[in-house]
C-alpha positions as CSV (number, residue, x, y, z in Angstrom):
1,X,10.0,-23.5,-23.1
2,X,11.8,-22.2,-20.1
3,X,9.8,-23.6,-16.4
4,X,9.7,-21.7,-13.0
5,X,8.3,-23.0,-10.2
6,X,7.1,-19.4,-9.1
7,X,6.2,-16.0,-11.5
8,X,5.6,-13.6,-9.9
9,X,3.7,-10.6,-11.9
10,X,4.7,-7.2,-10.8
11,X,7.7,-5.6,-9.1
12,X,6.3,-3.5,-6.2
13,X,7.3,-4.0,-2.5
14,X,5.0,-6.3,-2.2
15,X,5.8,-8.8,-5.0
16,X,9.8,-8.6,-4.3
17,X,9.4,-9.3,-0.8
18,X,7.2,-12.5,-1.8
19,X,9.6,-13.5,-4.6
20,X,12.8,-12.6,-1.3
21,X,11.0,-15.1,0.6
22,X,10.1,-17.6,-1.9
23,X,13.4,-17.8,-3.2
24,X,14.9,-18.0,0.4
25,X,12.9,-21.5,0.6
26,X,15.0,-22.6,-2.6
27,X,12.0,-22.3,-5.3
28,X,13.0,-21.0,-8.6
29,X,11.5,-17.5,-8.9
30,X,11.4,-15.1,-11.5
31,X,9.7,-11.5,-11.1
32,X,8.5,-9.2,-14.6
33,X,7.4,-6.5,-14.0
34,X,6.9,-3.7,-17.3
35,X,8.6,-0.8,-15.9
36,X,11.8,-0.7,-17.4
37,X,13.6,1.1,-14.3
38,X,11.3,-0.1,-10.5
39,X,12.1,3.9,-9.7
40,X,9.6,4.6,-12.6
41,X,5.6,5.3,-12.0
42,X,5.7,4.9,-8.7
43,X,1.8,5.2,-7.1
44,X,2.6,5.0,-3.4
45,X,3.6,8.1,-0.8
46,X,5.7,5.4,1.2
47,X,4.3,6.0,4.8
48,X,5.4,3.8,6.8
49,X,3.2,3.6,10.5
50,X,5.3,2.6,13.5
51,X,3.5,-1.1,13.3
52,X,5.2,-2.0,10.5
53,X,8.8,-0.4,11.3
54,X,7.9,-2.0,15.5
55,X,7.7,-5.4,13.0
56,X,9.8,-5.6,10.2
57,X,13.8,-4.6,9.7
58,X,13.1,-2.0,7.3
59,X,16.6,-0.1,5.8
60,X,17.0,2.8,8.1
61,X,19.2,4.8,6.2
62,X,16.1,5.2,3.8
63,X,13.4,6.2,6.3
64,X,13.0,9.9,6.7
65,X,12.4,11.3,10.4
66,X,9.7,10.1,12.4
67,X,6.6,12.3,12.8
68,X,4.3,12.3,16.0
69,X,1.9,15.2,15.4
70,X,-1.2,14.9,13.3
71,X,-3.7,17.7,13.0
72,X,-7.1,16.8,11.5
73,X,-8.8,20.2,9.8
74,X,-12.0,20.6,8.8
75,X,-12.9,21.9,5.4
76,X,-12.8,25.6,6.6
77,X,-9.4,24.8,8.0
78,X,-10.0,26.4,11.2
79,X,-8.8,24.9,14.9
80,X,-7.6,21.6,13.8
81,X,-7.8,19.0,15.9
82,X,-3.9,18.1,17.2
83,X,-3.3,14.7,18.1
84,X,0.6,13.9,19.2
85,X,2.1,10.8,20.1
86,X,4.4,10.5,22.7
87,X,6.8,7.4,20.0
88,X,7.5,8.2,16.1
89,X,4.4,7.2,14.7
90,X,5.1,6.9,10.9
91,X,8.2,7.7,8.8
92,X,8.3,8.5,5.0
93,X,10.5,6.1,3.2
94,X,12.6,7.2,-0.3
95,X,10.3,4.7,-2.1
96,X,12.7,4.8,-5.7
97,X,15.4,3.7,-2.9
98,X,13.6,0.5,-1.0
99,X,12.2,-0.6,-3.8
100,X,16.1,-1.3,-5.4
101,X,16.7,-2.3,-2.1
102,X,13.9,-4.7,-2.1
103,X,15.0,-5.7,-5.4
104,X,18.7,-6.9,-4.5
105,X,17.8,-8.3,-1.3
106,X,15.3,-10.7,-4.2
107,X,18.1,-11.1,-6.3
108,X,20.4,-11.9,-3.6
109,X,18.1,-14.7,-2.3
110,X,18.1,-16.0,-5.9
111,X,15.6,-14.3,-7.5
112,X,15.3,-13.2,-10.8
113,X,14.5,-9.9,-11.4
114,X,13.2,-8.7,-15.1
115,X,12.1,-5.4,-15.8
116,X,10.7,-4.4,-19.1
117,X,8.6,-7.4,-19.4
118,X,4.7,-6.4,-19.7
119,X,2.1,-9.7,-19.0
120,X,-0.3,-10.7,-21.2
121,X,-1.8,-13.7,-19.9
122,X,-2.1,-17.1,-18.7
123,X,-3.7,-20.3,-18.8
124,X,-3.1,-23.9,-18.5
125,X,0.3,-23.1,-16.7
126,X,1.6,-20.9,-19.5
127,X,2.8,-17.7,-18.9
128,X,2.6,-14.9,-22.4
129,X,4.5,-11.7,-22.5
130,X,5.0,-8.5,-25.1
131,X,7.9,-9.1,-27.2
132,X,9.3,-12.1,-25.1
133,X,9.1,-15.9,-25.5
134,X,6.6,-17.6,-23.2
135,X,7.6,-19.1,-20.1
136,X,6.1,-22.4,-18.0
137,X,4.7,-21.9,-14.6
138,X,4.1,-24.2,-11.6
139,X,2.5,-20.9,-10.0
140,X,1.8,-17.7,-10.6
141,X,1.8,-14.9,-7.8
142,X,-0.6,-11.7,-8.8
143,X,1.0,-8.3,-7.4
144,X,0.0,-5.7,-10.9
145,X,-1.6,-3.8,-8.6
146,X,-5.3,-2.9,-7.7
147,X,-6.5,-3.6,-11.3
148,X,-5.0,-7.0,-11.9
149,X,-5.2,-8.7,-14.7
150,X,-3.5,-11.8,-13.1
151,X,-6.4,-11.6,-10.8
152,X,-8.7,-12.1,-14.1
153,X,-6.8,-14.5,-15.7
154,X,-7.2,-16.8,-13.0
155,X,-10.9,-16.3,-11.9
156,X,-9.9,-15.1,-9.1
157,X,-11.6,-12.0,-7.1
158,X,-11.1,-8.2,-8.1
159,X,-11.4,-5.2,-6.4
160,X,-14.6,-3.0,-7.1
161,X,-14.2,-0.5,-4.7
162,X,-11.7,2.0,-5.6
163,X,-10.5,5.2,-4.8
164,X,-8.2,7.6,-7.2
165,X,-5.2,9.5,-5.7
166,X,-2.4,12.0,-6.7
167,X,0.1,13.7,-4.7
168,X,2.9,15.8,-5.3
169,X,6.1,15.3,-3.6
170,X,9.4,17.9,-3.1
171,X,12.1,18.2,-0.7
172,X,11.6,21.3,2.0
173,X,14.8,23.5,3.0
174,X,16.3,22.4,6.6
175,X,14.8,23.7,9.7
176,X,11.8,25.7,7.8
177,X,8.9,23.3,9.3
178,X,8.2,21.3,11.9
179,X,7.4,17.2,11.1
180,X,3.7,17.1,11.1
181,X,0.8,15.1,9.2
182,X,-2.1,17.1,8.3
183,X,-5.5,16.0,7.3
184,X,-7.9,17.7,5.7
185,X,-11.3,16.5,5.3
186,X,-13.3,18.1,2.7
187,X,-15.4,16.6,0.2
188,X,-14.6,19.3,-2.2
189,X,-11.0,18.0,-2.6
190,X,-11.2,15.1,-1.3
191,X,-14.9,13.1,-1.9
192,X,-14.9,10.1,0.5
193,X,-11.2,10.9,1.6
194,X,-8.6,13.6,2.6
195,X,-6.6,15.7,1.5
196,X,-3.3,15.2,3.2
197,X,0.4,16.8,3.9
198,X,2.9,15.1,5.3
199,X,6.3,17.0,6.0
200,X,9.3,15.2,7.6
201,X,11.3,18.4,7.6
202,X,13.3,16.9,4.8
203,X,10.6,16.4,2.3
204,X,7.0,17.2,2.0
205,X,4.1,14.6,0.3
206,X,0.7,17.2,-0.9
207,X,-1.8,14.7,-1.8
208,X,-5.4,14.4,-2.1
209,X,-8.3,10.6,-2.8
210,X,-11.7,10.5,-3.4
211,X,-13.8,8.3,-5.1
212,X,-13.6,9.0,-8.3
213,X,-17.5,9.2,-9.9
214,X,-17.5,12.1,-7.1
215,X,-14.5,14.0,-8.6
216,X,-16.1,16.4,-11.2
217,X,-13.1,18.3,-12.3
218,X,-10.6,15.3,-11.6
219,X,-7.9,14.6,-9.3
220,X,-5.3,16.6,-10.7
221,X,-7.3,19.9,-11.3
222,X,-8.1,18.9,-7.3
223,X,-5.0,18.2,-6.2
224,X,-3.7,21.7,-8.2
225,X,-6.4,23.5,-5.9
226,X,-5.6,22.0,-2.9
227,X,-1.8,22.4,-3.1
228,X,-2.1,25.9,-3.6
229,X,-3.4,26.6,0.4
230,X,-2.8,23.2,1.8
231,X,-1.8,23.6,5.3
232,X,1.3,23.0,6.6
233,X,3.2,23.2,3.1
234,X,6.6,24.6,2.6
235,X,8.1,26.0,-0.5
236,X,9.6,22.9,-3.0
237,X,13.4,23.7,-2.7
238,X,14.0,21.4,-5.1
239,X,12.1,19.3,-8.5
240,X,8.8,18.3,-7.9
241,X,7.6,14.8,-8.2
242,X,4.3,13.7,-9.1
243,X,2.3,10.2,-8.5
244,X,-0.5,8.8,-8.9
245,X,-3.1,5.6,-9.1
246,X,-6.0,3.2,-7.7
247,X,-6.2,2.6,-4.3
248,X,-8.3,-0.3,-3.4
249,X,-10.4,0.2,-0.6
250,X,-13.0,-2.6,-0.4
251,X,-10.9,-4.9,2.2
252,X,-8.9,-8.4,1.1
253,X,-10.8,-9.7,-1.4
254,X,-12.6,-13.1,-0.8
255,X,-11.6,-15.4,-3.8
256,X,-7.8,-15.1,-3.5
257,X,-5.8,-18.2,-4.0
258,X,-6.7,-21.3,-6.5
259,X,-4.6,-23.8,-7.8
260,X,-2.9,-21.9,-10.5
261,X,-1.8,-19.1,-8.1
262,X,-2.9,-16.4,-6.0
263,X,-2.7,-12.8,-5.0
264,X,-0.6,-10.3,-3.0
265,X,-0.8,-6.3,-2.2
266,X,-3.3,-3.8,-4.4
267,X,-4.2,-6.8,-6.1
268,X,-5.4,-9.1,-3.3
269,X,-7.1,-5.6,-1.8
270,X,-4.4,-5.6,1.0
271,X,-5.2,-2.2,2.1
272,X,-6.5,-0.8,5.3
273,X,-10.8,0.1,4.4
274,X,-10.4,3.0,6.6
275,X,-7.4,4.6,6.1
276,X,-6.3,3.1,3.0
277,X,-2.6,2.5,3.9
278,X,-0.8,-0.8,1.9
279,X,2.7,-0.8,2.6
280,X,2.2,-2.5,6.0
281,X,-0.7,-4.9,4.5
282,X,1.4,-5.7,1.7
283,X,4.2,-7.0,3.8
284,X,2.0,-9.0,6.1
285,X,0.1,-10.9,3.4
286,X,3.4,-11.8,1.2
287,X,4.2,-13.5,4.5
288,X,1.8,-15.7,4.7
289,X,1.1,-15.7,0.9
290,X,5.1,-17.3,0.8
291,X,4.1,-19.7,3.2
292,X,1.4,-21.4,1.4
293,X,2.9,-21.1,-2.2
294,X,6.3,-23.0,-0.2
295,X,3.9,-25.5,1.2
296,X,1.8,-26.0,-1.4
297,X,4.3,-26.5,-4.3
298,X,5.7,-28.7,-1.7
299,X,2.8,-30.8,-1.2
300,X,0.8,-30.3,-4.0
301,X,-2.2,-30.8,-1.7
302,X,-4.7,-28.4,-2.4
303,X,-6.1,-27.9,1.4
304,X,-3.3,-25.9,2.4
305,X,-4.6,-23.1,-0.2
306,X,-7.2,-22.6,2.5
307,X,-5.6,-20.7,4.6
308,X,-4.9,-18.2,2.4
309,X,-8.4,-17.3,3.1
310,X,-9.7,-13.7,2.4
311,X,-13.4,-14.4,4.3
312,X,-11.4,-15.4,7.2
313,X,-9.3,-12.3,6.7
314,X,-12.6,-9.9,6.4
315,X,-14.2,-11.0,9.3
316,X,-11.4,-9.5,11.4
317,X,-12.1,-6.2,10.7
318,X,-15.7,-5.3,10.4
319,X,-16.0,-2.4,12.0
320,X,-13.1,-0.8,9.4
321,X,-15.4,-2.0,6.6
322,X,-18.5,0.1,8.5
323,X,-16.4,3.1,9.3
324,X,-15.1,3.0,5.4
325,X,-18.8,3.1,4.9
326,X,-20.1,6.2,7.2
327,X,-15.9,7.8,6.2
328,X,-17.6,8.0,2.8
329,X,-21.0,8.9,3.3
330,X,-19.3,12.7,4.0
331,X,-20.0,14.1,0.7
332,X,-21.4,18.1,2.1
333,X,-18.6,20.7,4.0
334,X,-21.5,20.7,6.6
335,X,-21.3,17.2,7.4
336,X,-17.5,17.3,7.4
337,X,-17.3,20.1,9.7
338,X,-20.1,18.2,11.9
339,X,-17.2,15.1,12.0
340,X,-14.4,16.5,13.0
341,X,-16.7,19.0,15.8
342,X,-17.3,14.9,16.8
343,X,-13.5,14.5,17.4
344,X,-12.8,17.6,19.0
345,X,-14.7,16.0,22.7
346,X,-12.8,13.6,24.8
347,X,-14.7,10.3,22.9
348,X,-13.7,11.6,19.4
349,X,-10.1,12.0,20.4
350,X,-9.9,8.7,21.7
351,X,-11.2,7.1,18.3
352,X,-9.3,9.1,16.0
353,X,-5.7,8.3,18.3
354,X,-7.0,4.7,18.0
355,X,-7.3,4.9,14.1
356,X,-4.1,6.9,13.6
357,X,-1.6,6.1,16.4
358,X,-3.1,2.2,17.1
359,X,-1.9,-1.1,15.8
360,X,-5.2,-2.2,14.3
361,X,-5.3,-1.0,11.1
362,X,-4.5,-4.0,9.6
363,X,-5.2,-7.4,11.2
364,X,-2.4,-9.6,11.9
365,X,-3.3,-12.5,8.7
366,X,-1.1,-15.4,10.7
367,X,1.7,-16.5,13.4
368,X,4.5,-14.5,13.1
369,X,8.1,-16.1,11.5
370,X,9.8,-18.2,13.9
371,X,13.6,-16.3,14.6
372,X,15.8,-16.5,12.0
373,X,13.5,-16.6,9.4
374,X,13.9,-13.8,6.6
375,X,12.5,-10.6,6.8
376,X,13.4,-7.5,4.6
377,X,17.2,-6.5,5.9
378,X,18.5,-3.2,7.1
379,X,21.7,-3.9,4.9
């Protein structure tokens, strides 16, 4: 039977970059993930806040222009609230594009990459697959996504709190908008969430999230609605994409390492509670997630497992945990309209720049890499 030191389940930005830096420390890494092309089913819009890009050398060529202006609506969609940044405040990333990116910059590290390959389980170090021999273990790294079965399979936490999203995506004929991010916040469309477009002049993202027990018709039938009169929408000049999944919004999970291995991204819950955003959390935790695995498999002392410690991770971020809370407690167009009549005054413009344009979202989960030390390359 064939050993690795690392498996790492699932193929998503978050488990190539862990499996990049894993296999920059000289473990022997191999990444399944069952999607036979990475392009395929993917569940994410790709915005990208100006945290992450401030932090980590993401591949320029593949970020679309920046976008400074959000407008917040109300659900009769009358005098948005405009918000505008004076720096680029997030850029939309051809996800289909990093994630191949992400994958050679694995494989050139030393990473194996195999797509195709759906998990089945795992115990006592042994790793099953559909239709492929088994494989031995030293660790495994859980990134399937926000309903892991890694996560299961090793008795480790798993997110409760969830909600469902769908978007549509289509590129917009030059020079007919202006970049923008608009939010809508109705619970009609959008139960415990918004509906959102986000238009970068070169392609536009129409999406809507709720929780899903409060979606009657469903998130497509919803996200067909809202499409129709979104605000800021251009025309699709071109075929349009749709996407979908989970988004777990309960905060990092508590119970996310043990001996056998541990969690990163949706499956670990790295997502911001209050605005639900996962690409910067993602990168973040497979940082530090990296570092342990190194050190542990190094060591084999158990201790250093600690400090990949969710509780410690929670406790940073209360208040995102409260406002996810009262953010979902809007379920009437009164109350929503009430919220954002909140934000239009000179105290609710201050706390909705802070939550959109500030670099809190996320809380930092360690001591940055010393210089030198590998980060996702702009070549």
């Amino acid at each position: 039977m064939q050993t690795v030191d690392v498996l790492v389940v699932g193929a998503g930005l978050a488990g190539l970059h862990t499996a990049r830096l894993l296999a920059r420390r000289g473990l022997d890494v191999t990444v399944i993930d069952r999607r036979r092309s990475l392009s395929a089913g993917i569940r994410t819009t790709g915005i990208f806040v100006r945290r992450t890009l401030d932090d980590f050398d993401l591949p320029e060529h593949l970020l679309g222009p920046g976008v400074r202006d959000v407008l917040l609506y109300p659900p009769s969609r009358r005098a948005p609230v405009r918000l505008t940044s004076d720096r680029d405040e997030y850029r939309v990333a051809d996800m289909a594009a990093v994630y191949q990116h992400a994958r050679r910059a694995a494989e050139s590290a030393g990473a194996r990459i195999l797509p195709g390959v759906r998990y089945v389980g795992a115990s006592a170090g042994v790793v099953r697959f559909a239709d492929a021999e088994p494989v031995r273990a030293r660790f495994v790294v859980g990134a399937d996504g926000a309903r892991s079965r890694v996560a299961r399979d090793l008795g480790l936490d798993v997110n409760r709190r969830l909600l469902v999203g769908a978007e549509i995506l289509y590129p917009v004929a030059p020079g007919t908008t202006v970049p923008a991010f608009h939010c809508v916040l109705d619970p009609r469309i959008a139960p415990g969430y918004l509906g959102w477009v986000i238009d970068d002049g070169r392609h536009a993202h129409v999406g809507v999230a709720g929780y899903p027990d409060a979606m009657r018709t469903g998130v497509r039938h919803l996200l067909d609605a809202f499409a129709a009169d979104a605000p800021g929408g251009a025309p699709p000049a071109g075929p349009v994409e749709r996407r979908g999944g989970p988004i777990p919004v309960g905060g990092v999970l508590r119970r996310l390492a043990c001996p056998a291995g541990l969690l990163v991204g949706d499956a670990a819950g790295a997502v911001s509670p209050l605005t639900a955003g996962g690409l910067d959390p993602c990168l973040r935790m497979s940082e530090l997630a990296a570092a342990v695995t190194a050190e542990y498999l190094r060591t084999g002392d158990r201790r250093v497992l600690s400090r990949y410690d969710g509780d410690a991770l929670r406790a940073r971020f209360r208040g995102r945990l409260l406002l996810r809370r009262a953010f979902a407690g809007i379920r009437s167009p009164a109350a929503a309209e009430a919220a954002v009549t909140v934000l239009r005054g000179r105290a609710g413009r201050a706390l909705a720049a802070r939550i959109l344009f500030g670099d809190g979202s996320f809380p930092d989960v360690g001591p940055r890499p010393a210089a030198g030390a590998p980060r996702v390359s702009r070549r």
